[in-house]
C-alpha positions as CSV (number, residue, x, y, z in Angstrom):
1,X,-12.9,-77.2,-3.3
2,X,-14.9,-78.8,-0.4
3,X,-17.7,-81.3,-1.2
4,X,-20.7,-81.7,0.8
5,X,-22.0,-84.7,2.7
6,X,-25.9,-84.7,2.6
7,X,-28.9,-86.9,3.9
8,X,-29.4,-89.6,1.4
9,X,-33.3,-89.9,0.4
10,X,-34.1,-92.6,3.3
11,X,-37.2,-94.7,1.6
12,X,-40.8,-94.2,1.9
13,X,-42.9,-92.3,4.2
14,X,-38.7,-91.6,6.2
15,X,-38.2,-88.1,6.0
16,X,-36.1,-87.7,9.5
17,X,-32.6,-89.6,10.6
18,X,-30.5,-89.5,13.8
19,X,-27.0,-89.1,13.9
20,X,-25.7,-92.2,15.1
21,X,-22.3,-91.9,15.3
22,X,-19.3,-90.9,13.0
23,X,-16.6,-92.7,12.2
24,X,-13.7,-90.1,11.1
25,X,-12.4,-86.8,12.8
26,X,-12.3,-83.3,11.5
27,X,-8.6,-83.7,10.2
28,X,-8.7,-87.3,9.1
29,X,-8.1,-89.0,6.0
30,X,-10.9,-90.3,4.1
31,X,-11.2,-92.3,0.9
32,X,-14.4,-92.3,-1.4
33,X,-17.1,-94.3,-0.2
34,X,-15.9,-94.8,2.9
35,X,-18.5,-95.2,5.6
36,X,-17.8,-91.3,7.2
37,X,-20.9,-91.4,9.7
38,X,-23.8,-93.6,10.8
39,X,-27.6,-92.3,10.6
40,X,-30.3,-94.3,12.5
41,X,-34.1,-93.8,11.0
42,X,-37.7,-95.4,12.8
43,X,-36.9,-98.2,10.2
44,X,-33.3,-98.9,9.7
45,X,-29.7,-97.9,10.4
46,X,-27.6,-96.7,7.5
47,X,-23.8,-95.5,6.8
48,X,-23.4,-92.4,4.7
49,X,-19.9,-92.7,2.2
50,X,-17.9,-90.2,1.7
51,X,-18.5,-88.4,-1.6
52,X,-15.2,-88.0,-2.2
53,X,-11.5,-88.5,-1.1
54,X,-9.8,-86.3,0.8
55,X,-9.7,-85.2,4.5
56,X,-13.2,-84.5,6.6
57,X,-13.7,-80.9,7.1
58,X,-15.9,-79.7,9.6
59,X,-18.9,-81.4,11.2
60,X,-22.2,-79.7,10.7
61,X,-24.5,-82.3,12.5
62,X,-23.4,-83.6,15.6
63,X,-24.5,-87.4,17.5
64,X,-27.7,-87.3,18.8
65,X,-29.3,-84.4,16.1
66,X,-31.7,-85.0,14.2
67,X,-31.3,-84.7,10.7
68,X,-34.0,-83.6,7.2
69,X,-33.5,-85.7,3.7
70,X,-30.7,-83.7,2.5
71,X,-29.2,-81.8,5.0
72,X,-25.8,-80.7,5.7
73,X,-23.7,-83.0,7.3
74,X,-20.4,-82.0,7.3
75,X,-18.0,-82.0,4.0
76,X,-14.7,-83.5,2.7
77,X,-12.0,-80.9,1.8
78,X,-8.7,-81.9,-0.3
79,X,-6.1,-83.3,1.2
80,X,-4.5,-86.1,2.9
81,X,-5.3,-86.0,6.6
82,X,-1.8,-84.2,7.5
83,X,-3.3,-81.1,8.8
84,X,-6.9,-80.2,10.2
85,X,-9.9,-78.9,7.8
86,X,-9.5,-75.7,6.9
87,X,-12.9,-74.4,6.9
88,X,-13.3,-73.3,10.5
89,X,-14.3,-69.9,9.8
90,X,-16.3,-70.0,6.9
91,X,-18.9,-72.4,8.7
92,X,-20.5,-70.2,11.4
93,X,-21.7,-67.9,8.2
94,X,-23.8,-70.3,6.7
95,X,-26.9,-70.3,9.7
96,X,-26.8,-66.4,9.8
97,X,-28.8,-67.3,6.5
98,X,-31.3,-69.2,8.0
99,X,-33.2,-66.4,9.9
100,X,-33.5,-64.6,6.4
101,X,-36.1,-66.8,4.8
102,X,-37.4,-67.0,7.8
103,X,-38.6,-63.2,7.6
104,X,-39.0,-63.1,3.9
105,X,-42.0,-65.8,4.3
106,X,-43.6,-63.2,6.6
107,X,-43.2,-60.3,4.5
108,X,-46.7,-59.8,4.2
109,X,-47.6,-59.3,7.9
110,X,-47.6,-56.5,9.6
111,X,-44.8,-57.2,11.9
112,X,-42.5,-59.3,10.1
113,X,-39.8,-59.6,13.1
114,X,-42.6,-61.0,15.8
115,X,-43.5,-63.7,13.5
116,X,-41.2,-66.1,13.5
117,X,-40.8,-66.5,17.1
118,X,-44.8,-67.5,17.0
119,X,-43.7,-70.4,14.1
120,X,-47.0,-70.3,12.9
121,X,-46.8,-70.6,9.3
122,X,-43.4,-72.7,9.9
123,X,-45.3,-75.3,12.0
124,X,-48.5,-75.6,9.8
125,X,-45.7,-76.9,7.1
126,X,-43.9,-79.2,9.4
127,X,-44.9,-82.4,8.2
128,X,-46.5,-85.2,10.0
129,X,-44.2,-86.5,12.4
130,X,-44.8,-82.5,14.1
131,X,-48.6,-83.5,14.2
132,X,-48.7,-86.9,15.7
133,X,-46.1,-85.3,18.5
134,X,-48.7,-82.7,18.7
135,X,-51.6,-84.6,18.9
136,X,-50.0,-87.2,21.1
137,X,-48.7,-85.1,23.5
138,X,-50.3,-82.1,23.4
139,X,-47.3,-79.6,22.9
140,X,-48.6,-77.1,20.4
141,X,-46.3,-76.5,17.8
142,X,-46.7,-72.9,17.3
143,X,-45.2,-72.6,20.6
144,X,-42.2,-74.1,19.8
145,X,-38.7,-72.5,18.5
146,X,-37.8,-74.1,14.8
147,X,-34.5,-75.3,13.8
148,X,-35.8,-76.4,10.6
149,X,-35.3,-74.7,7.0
150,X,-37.3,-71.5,6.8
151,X,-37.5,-71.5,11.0
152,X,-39.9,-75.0,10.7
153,X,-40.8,-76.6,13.5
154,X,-39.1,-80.4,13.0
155,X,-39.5,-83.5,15.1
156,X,-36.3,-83.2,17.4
157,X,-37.8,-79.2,18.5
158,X,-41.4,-81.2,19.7
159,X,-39.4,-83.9,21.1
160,X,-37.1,-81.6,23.0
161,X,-40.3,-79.6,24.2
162,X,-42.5,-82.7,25.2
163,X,-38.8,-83.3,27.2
164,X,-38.9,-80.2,28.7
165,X,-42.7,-80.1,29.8
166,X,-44.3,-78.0,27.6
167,X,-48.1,-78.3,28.2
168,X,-47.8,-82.0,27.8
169,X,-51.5,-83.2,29.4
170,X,-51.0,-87.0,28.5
171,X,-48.0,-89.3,27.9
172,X,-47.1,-90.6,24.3
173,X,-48.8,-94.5,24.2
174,X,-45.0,-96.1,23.6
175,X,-43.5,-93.8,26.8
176,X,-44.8,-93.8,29.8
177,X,-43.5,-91.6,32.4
178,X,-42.4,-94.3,35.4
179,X,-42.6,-93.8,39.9
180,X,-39.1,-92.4,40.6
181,X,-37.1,-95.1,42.1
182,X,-35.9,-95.9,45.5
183,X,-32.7,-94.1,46.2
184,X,-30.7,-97.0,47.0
185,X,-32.3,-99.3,44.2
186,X,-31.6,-95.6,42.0
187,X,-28.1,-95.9,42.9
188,X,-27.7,-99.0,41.1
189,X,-29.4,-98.5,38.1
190,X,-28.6,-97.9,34.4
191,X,-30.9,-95.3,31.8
192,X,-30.5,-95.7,28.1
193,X,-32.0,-93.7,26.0
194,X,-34.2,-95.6,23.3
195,X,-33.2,-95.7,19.5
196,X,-35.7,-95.2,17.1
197,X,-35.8,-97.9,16.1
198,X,-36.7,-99.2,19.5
199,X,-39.0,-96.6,19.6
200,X,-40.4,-97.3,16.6
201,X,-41.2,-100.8,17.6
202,X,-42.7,-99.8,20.8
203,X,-45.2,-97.4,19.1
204,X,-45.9,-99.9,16.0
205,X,-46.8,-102.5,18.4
206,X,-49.1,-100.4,21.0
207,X,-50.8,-98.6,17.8
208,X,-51.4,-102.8,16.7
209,X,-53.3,-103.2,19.9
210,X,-55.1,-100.8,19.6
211,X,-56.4,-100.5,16.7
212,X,-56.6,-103.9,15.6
213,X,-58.9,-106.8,16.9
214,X,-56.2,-109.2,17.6
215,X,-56.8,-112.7,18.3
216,X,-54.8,-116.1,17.8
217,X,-55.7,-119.0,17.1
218,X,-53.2,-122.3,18.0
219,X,-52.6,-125.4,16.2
220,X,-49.5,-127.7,16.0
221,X,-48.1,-129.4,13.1
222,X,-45.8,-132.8,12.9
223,X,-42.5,-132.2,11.5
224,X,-41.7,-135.6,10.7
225,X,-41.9,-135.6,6.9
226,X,-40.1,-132.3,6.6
227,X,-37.6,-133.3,8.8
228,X,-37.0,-136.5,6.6
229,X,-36.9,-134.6,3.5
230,X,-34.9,-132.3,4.8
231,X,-32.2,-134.9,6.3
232,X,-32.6,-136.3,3.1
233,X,-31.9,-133.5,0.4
234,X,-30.4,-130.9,2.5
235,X,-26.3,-131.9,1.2
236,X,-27.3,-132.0,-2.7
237,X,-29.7,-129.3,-1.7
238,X,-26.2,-127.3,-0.4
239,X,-23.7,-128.4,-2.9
240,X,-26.2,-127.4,-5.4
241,X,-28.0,-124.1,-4.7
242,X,-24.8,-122.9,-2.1
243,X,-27.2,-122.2,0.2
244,X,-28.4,-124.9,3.5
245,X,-31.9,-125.8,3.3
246,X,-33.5,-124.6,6.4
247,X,-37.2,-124.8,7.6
248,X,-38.3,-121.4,6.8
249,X,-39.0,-122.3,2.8
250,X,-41.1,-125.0,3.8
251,X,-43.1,-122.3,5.6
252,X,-43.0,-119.7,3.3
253,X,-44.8,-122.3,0.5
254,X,-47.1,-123.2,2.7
255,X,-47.9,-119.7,4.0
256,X,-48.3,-119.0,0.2
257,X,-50.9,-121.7,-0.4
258,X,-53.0,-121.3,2.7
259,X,-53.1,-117.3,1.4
260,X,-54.1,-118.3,-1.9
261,X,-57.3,-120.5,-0.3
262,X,-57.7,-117.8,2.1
263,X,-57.4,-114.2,0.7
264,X,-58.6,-112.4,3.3
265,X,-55.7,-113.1,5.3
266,X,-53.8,-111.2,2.7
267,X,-56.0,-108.1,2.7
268,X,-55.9,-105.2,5.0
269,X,-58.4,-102.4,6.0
270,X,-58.0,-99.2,4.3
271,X,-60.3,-96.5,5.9
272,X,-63.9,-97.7,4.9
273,X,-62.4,-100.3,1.5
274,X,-61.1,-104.0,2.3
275,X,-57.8,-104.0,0.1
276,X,-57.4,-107.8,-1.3
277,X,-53.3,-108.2,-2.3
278,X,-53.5,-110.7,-5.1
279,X,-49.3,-110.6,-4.9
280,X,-47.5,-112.3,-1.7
281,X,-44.7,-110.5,-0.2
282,X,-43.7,-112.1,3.1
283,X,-42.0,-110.5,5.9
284,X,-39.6,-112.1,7.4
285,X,-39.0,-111.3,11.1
286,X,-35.2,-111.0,11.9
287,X,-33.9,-110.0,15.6
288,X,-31.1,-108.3,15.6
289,X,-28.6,-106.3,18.8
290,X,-30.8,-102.9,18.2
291,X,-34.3,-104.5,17.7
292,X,-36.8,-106.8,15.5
293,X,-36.9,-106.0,11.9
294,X,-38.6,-107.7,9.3
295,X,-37.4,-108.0,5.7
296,X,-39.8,-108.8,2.8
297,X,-39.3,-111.7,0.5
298,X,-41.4,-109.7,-2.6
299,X,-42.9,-112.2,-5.1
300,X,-42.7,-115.4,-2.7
301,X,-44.9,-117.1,-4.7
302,X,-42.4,-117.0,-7.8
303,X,-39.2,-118.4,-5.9
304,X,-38.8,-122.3,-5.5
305,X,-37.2,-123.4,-2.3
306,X,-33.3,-122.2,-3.1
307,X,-34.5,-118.6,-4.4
308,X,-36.6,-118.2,-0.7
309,X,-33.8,-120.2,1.5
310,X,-31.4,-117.7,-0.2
311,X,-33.0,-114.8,0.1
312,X,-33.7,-115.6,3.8
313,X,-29.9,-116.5,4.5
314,X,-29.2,-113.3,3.1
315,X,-31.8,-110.8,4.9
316,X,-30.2,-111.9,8.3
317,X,-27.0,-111.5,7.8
318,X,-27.3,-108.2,6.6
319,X,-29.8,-107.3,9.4
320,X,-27.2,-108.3,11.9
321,X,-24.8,-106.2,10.4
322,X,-27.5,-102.9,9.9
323,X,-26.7,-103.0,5.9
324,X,-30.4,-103.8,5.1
325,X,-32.4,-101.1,3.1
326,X,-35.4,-99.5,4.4
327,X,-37.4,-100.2,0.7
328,X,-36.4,-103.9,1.6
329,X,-38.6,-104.0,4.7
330,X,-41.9,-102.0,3.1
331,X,-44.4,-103.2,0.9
332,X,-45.1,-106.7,3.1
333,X,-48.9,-108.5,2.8
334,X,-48.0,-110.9,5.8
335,X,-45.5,-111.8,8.4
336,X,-43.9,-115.2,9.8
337,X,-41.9,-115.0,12.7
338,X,-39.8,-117.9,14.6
339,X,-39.4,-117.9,18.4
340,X,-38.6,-121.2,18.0
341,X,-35.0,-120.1,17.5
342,X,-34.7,-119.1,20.9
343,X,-36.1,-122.0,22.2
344,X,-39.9,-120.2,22.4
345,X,-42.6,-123.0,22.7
346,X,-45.6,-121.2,22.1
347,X,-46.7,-117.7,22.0
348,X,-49.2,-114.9,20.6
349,X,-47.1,-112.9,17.7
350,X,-48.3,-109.2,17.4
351,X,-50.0,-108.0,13.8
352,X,-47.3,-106.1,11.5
353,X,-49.9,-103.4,10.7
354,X,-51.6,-103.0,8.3
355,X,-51.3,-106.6,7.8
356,X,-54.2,-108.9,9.0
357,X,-52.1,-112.0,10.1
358,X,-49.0,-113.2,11.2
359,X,-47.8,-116.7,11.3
360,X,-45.5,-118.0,14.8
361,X,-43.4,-120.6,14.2
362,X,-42.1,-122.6,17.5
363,X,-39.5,-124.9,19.2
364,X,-39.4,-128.3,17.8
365,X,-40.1,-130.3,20.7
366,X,-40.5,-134.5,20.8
367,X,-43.8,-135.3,22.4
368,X,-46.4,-138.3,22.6
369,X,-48.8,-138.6,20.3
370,X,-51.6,-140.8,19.4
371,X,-51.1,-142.2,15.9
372,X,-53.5,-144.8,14.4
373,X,-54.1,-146.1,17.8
374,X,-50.7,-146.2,19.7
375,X,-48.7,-143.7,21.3
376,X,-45.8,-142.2,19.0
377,X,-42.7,-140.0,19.6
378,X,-43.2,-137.3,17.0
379,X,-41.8,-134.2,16.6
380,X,-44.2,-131.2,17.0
381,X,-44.3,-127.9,17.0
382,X,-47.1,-125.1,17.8
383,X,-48.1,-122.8,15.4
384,X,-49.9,-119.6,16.2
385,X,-52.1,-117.4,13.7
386,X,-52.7,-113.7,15.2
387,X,-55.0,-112.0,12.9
388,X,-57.2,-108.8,12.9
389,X,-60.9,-109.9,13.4
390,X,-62.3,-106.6,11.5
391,X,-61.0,-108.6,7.9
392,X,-61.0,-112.4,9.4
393,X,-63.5,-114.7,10.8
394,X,-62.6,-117.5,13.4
395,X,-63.5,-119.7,10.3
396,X,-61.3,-118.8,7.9
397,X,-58.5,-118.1,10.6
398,X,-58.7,-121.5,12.0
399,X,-59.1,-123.0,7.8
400,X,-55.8,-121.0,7.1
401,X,-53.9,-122.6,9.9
402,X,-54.7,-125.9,8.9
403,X,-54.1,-125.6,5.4
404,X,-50.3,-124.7,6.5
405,X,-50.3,-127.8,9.1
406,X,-51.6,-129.8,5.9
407,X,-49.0,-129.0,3.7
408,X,-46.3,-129.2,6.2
409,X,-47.5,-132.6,7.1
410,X,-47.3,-133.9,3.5
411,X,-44.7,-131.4,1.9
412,X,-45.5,-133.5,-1.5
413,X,-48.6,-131.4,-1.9
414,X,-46.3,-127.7,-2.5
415,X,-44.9,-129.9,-5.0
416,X,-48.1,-130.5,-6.7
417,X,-49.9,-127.3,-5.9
418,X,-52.5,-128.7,-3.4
């Protein structure tokens, strides 16, 4: 008896995948919970295990298609991967019973045959990602062929009919069509098409801009004592906790106190109401081969230095290798991110809507200072605070970034809660 691969539930708000890629052939051996194909989401990619052991039977959903929570992937039969799966004939009957829903939901109209071609009811039930194509793009969706259960219209039929020119008036915000190239410079060029995930990211970040009123405000912070404490702790910190002590926890505590002075840097707009998060979860940005993600440290305020540094340490690694979870990168109140890891000496970080701030950390860079009347070497980095001007003032913008560059100065006072 064959058993089905399905869609996993993909997290909040994720009701669409992309197949990525699969890993076996119809014919090979498979053991049970062994990754059989990759699925990429807006959010995240994720490996699907096989259910069961066996060999894989036939392929329902091939790379590129897009994919509903649940769907039919493909299915493992018994067996040991000596001969191919045996259920070659048996799948082309299964879609011959997708028109028939399809014309029992129009059972009441007076032509029950012209109805489904029209999609209307199919694409009034399509879901949101249907409507933000539609209104983005201008493709009605009635127009459109479904593939969908009952004949609905899903995101991949909009996205192949914005593709294919259907009455599309205006570009999408995150794709713009570009000038046609030179044939010679043509010649030598490459076209990828965009994840999306990449997608995602390009949209997220327009839909920041423009709906947010972003600005940043600069400071820069002395890393001496942190540095010290660091070089001072960090082995016993190690052999300890098993975990290096990096700079990121010092941020994260000090993050978490300027948020506690400054709650509206921990709020976010919510149609005509000003929600105030009295918990801090704290996205962490992570770059990764396929794109920025940010993992959320929930609770931040209850971890000491090891518990953050630890849960830090093992967000990237995972993000690097695409095993994160999408319900570990919701739920986030505000955002650090560190350009200083690429050597990035200042810059203007872009909101992680809804939030209202995000925190950029820099290079560490040996400059000139005046100290108590003399010039000093000291080791100083900028700091940038983007934040959305509809919840913050200049004031308390400006306050919050000082209360971090206070408490990173003179780390005693996250000890003491000052």
């Amino acid at each position: 008896m064959a058993t089905e691969i399905r869609v996993p539930t993909l997290g909040e708000s994720v009701t669409e995948a992309t197949i990525g890629r699969w890993f076996k052939k119809p014919g090979e051996a498979v053991a049970a919970d062994e990754p059989v194909v990759e699925l990429e989401t807006d959010k995240v990619t994720l490996e699907v295990p096989a259910p069961a052991a066996g060999v894989l039977g036939a392929i329902e959903a091939n790379e590129g298609d897009t994919v509903g929570v649940d769907a039919l992937l493909g299915s493992i039969e018994a067996g040991d991967g000596a001969a191919p799966a045996p259920k070659a004939e048996a799948k082309p009957a299964e879609p011959a019973k997708a028109p028939a829903p399809a014309i029992k939901d129009d059972a009441n109209e007076t032509k029950p045959k012209e109805a489904p071609k029209a999609n209307g009811g199919a694409a009034a039930d399509s879901g949101p990602a249907v409507r933000r194509i539609a209104a983005e793009s201008g493709v009605d969706p009635a127009g459109v062929q479904g593939s969908g259960k009952d004949g609905r219209v899903t995101k991949g039929d909009m996205l192949v009919a914005v593709e294919g020119g259907a009455k599309a008036p205006a570009p999408q915000p995150a794709v713009q069509a570009r000038a046609p190239s030179a044939p010679d410079a043509a010649a030598r060029e490459e076209r990828v098409k965009l994840t999306k995930l990449r997608q995602t990211i390009a949209r997220r970040l327009k839909d920041a801009q423009n709906t947010a009123a972003m600005l940043t405000t600069f400071n820069e912070v002395d890393m001496t004592e942190v540095m010290a404490l660091r070089a001072k702790y960090k082995d016993v910190f190690e052999k300890k906790h098993g975990v290096k002590l990096g700079f990121m926890g010092f941020f994260v505590k000090a993050v978490i106190q300027a948020l506690k002075d400054i709650p509206a840097v921990n709020a976010e707009i919510d149609g005509t109401d000003l929600v105030y998060k009295n918990y801090y979860h704290v996205g962490i940005a992570v770059g990764t081969d396929k794109g920025l993600v940010v993992p959320v440290v929930r609770d931040a305020d209850a971890l000491g230095l090891a518990g953050i540094e630890k849960k830090i340490t093992d967000f990237g690694r995972r993000a690097r290798d695409g095993k994160l979870g999408i319900e570990e990168m919701q739920g986030g109140t505000f955002t650090i991110t560190n350009g200083g890891i690429y050597g990035s000496l200042m810059s203007t970080p872009i909101l992680n809507a809804p939030q209202s701030g995000i925190l950029g950390m820099h290079k560490i860079q040996e400059r000139p200072m005046a100290i108590g009347g003399k010039v000093e070497v000291r080791p100083m980095m900028y700091l940038a605070l983007s934040y959305d001007h509809r919840v913050v003032d200049g004031k308390e913008a400006v306050t919050f970034l000082v209360r971090v560059k206070e408490s990173l100065e003179d780390p005693s006072r996250l000890v003491m809660d000052l």
